[in-house]
Residue, then its C-alpha position, 0 to 999 in steps of 0.5 A: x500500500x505504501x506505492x499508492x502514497x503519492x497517488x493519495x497525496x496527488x488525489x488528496x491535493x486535486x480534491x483540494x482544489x476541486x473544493x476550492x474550485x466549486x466555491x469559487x463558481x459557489x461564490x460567483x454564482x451566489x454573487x450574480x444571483x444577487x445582482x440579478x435580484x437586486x436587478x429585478x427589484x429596481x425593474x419592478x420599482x421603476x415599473x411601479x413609480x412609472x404607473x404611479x407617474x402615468x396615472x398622476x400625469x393623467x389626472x393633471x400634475x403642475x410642470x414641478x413634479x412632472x418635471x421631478x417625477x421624469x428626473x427620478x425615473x431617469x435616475x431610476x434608469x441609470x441604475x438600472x443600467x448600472x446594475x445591468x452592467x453589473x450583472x453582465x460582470x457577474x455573469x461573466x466571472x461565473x463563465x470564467x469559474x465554470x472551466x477551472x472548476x471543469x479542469x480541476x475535476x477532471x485532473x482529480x478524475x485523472x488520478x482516481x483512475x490511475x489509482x484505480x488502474x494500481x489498485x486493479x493491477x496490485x489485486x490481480x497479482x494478489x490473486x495470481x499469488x494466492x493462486x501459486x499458493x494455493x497451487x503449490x499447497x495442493x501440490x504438497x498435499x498431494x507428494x506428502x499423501x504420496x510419500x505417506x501411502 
């Protein structure tokens, strides 16, 4: 068993990084999801204040809080923006996390199967020792069975 120490080791290592890979696209994920609601919440705020505004300019409304009403919903605009512009980031750390995650599995799924590919090729001498053991065993039985009659 001791043969198999470094391949451990290199499965123990890989592992490592596959777990430091999958909260880096956890993180990224965790991350983009957030911006997308807080996204979602300003869409629907500036859905609502523009109906307010629409129904509020049909029953009349002096030029003042007309003119505040649009500098609000253009604020609100510009953040939506922004916030979009963050998404898009978000959203492209998540794609950049997805192949490194990707390779990092598959690195430890390369050393699992040379371990497995080891462990096959230890058994198989095993048994074909415990098959000339048990071939020379019978072997014995049957000189000293021999000798003996």
């Amino acid at each position: 068993m001791s043969k198999h120490f470094p391949i451990k080791t290199l499965i123990g290592l890989a592992q490592d990084d596959v777990d430091a890979a999958a909260q880096r696209l956890g993180r990224a994920q965790r991350e983009r999801n957030d911006v997308e609601a807080q996204l979602d919440a300003l869409v629907q705020y500036r859905n609502e204040y523009y109906a307010r505004f629409t129904e509020s300019a049909q029953s009349g409304m002096p030029a003042g809080n007309m003119r505040n009403f649009q500098a609000f919903l253009d604020t609100l605009d510009a953040a939506i923006e922004q916030q979009r512009n963050l998404l898009a980031a978000a959203s492209a750390r998540v794609e950049m996390a997805k192949p490194d995650w990707q390779r990092q599995k598959q690195k430890l799924g390369s050393y699992e199967v040379l371990q497995a590919r080891g462990e096959a090729a230890e058994a198989k001498v095993a048994a074909r020792r415990e098959q000339r053991d048990a071939d020379e065993f019978a072997a014995r039985s049957l000189r000293m069975r021999a000798d003996g009659a």
